[in-house]
VEXTI-62566 format. One line per 4 residues: number of its first residue (from 1); their letters; for each residue z negated, x, y negated of N, C-alpha, C. Coordinates in nm, 3 decimals. Layout:
N
NUM) a) Z/X/Y/Z/X/Y/Z/X/Y  ... .
//
This chain:
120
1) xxxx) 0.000/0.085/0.119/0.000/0.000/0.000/0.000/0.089/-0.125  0.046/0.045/-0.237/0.043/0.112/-0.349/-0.037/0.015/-0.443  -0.020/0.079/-0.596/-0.085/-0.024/-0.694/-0.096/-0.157/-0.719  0.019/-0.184/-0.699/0.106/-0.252/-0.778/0.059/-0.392/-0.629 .
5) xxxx) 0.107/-0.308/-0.530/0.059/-0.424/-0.414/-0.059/-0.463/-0.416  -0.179/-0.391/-0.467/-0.295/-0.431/-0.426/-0.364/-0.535/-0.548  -0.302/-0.490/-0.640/-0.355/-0.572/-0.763/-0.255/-0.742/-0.765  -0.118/-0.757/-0.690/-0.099/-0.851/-0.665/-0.195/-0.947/-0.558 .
9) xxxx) -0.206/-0.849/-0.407/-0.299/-0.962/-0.312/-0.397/-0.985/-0.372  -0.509/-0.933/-0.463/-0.601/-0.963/-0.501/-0.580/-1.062/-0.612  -0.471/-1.051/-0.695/-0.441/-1.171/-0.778/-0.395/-1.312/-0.692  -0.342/-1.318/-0.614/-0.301/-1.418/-0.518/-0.398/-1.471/-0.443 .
13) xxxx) -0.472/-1.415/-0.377/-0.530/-1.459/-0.254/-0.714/-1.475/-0.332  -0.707/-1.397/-0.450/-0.892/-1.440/-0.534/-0.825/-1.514/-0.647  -0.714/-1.509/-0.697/-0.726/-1.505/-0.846/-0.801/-1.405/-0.945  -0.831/-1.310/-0.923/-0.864/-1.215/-0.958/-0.781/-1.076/-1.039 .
17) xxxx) -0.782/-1.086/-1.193/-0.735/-0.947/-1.241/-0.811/-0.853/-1.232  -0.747/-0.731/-1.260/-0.834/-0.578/-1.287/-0.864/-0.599/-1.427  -1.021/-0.587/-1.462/-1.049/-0.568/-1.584/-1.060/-0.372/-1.655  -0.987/-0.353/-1.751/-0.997/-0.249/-1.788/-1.132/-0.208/-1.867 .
21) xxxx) -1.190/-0.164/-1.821/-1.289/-0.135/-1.900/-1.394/-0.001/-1.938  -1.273/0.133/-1.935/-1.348/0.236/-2.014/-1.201/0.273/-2.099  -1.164/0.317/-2.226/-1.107/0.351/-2.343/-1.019/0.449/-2.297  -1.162/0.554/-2.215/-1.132/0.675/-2.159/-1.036/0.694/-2.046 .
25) xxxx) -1.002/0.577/-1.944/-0.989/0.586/-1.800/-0.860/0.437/-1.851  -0.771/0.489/-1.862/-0.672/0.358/-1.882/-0.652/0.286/-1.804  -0.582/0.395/-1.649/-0.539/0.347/-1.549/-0.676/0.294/-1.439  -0.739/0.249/-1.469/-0.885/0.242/-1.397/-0.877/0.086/-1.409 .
29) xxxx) -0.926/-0.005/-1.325/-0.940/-0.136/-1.285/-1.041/-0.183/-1.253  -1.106/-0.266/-1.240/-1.229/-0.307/-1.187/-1.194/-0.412/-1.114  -1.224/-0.469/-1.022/-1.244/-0.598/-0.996/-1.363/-0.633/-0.920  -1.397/-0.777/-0.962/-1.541/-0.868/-0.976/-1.514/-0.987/-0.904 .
33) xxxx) -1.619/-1.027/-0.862/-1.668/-1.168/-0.818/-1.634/-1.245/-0.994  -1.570/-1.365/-0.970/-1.610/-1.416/-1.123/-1.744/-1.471/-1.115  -1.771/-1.533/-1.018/-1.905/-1.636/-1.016/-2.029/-1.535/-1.040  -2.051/-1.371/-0.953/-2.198/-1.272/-1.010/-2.174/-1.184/-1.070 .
37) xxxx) -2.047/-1.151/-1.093/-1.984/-1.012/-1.189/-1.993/-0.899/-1.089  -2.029/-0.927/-0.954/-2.011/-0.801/-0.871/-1.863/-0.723/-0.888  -1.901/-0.616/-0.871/-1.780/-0.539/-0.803/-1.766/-0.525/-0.677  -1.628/-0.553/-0.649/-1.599/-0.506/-0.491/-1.493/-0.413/-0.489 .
41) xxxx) -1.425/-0.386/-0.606/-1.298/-0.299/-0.590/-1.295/-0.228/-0.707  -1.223/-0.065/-0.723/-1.215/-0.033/-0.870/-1.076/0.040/-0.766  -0.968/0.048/-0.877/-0.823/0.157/-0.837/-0.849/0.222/-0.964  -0.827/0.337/-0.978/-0.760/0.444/-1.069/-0.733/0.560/-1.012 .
45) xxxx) -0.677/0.640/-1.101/-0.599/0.768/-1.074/-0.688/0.886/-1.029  -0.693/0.977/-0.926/-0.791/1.074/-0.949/-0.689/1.160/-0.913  -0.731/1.290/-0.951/-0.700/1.437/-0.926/-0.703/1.470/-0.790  -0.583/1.528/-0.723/-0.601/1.546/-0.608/-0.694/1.617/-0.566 .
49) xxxx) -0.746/1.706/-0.653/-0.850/1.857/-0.590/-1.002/1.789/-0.629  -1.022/1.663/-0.686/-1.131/1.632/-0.653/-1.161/1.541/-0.539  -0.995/1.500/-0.449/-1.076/1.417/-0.337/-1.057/1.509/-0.222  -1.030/1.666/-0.263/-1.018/1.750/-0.173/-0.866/1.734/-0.080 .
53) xxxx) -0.773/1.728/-0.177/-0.643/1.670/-0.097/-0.572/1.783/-0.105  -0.432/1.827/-0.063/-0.345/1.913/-0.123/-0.279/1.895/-0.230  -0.248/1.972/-0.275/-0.117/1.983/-0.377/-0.198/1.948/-0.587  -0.097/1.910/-0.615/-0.173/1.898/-0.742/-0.150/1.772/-0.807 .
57) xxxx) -0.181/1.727/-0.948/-0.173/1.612/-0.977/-0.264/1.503/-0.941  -0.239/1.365/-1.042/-0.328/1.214/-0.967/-0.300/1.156/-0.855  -0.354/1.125/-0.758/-0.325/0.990/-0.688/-0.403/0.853/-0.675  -0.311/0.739/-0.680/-0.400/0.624/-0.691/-0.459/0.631/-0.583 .
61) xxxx) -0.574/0.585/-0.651/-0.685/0.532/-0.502/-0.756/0.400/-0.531  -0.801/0.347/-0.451/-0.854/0.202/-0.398/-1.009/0.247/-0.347  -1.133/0.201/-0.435/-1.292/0.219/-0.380/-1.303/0.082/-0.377  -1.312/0.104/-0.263/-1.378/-0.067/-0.214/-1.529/-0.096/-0.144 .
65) xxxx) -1.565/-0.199/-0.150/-1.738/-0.211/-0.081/-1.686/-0.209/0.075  -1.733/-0.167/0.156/-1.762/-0.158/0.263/-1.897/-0.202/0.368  -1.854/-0.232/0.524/-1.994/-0.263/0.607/-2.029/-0.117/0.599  -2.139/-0.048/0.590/-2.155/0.106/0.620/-2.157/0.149/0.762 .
69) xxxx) -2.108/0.025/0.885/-2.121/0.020/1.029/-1.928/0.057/1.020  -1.874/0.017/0.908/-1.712/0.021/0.954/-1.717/0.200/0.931  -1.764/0.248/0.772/-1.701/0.373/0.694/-1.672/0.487/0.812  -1.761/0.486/0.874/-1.766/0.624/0.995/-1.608/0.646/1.013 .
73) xxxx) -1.596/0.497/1.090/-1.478/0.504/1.157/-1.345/0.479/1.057  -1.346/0.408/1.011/-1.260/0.393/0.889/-1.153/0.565/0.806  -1.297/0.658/0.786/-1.256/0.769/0.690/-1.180/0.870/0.828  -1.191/0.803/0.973/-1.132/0.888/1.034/-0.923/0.865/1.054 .
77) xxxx) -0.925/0.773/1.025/-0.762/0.692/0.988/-0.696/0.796/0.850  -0.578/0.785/0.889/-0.488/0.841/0.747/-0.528/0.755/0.644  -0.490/0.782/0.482/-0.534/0.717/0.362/-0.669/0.671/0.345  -0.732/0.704/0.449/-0.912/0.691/0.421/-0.993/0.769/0.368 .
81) xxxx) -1.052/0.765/0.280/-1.140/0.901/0.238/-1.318/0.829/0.191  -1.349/0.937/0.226/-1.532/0.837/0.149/-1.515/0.853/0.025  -1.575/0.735/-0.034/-1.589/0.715/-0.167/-1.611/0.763/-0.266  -1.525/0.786/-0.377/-1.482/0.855/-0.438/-1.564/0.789/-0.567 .
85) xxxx) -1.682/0.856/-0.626/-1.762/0.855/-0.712/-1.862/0.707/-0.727  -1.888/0.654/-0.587/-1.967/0.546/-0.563/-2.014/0.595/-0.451  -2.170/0.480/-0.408/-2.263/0.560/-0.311/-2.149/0.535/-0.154  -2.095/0.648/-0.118/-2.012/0.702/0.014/-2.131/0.580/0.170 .
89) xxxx) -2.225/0.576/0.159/-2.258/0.493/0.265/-2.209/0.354/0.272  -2.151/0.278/0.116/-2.156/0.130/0.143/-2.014/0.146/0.081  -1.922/0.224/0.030/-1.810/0.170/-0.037/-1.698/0.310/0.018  -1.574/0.312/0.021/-1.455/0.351/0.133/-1.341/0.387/0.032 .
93) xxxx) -1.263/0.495/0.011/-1.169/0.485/-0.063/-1.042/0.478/0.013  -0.981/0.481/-0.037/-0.838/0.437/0.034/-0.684/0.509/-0.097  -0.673/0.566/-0.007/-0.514/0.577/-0.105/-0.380/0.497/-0.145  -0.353/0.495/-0.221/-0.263/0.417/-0.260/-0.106/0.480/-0.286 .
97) xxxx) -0.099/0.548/-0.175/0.007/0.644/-0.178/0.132/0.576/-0.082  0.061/0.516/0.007/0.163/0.466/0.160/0.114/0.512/0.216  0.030/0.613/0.244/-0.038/0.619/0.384/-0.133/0.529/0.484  -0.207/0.426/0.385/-0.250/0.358/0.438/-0.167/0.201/0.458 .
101) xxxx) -0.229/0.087/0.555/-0.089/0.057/0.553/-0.148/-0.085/0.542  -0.083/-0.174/0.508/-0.102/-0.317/0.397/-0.259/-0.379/0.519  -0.166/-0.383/0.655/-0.259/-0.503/0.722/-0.372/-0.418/0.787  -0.404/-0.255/0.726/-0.561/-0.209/0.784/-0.635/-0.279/0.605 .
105) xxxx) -0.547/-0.275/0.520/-0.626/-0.268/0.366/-0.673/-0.394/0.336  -0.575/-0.498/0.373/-0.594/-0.651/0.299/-0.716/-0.709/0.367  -0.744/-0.647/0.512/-0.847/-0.741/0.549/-0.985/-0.677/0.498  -0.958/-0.556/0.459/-1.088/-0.443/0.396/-1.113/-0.526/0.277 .
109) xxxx) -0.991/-0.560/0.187/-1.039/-0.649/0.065/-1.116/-0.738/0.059  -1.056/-0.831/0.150/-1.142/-0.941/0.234/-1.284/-0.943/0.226  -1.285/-0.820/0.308/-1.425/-0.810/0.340/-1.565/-0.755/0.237  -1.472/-0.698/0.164/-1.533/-0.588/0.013/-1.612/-0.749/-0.076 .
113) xxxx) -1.504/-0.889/-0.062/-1.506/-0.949/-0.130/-1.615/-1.065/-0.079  -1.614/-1.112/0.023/-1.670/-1.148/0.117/-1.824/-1.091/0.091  -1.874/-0.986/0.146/-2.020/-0.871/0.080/-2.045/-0.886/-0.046  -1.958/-0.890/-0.136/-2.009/-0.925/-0.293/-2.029/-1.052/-0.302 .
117) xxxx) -1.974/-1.153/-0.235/-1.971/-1.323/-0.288/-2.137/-1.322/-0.240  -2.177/-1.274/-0.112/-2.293/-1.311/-0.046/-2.415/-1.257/-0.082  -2.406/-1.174/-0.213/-2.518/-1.140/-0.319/-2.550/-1.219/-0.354  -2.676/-1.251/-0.393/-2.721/-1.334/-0.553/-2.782/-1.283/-0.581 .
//
């Protein structure tokens, strides 16, 4: 999946936009529960050498909430990586390059979204 895909299923299937919200971080997204303001998802750009990747430059990535019973297994799949500047036990990053692939991600959304609704 790439950007562009993920910010559509989540508009489709929650009604849900990415709210922009640091000045600093353009390409950065948030997305929320509307009903508790949780987060279950943020995409923006990171530097490859801070998620320890090759080569140089940004790549999009996808931090999503996670079961911390899935992450183990999850970060062992292509386009999986632990979470990329959120606590790594409960939330999963994911690349948004094509390596990961629509029907392991959409049901992760699901579920990211699913864990936040069941807060209060």
């Amino acid at each position: 999946m790439n950007r562009e895909q993920v910010k559509k299923h989540i508009k489709d299937y929650y009604a849900i936009e990415g709210e922009s919200l640091w000045a600093s971080f353009p390409n950065y997204l948030v997305f929320r529960n509307p009903r508790n303001k949780k987060w279950f998802g943020i995409i923006g750009d990171v530097e490859r050498s801070k998620l320890k990747l090759k080569g140089t430059g940004k790549v999009d990535v996808l931090v999503i909430k996670s079961d911390p019973l899935l992450i183990g297994s999850l970060i062992k799949n292509e386009g999986f990586l632990p979470a990329y500047h959120m606590n790594k036990e409960s939330w999963v990053s994911v690349l948004l390059d094509g390596s990961a692939k629509a029907e392991d991600v959409k049901p992760l959304i699901g579920l990211a979204y699913d864990i936040i609704d069941k807060k209060k």
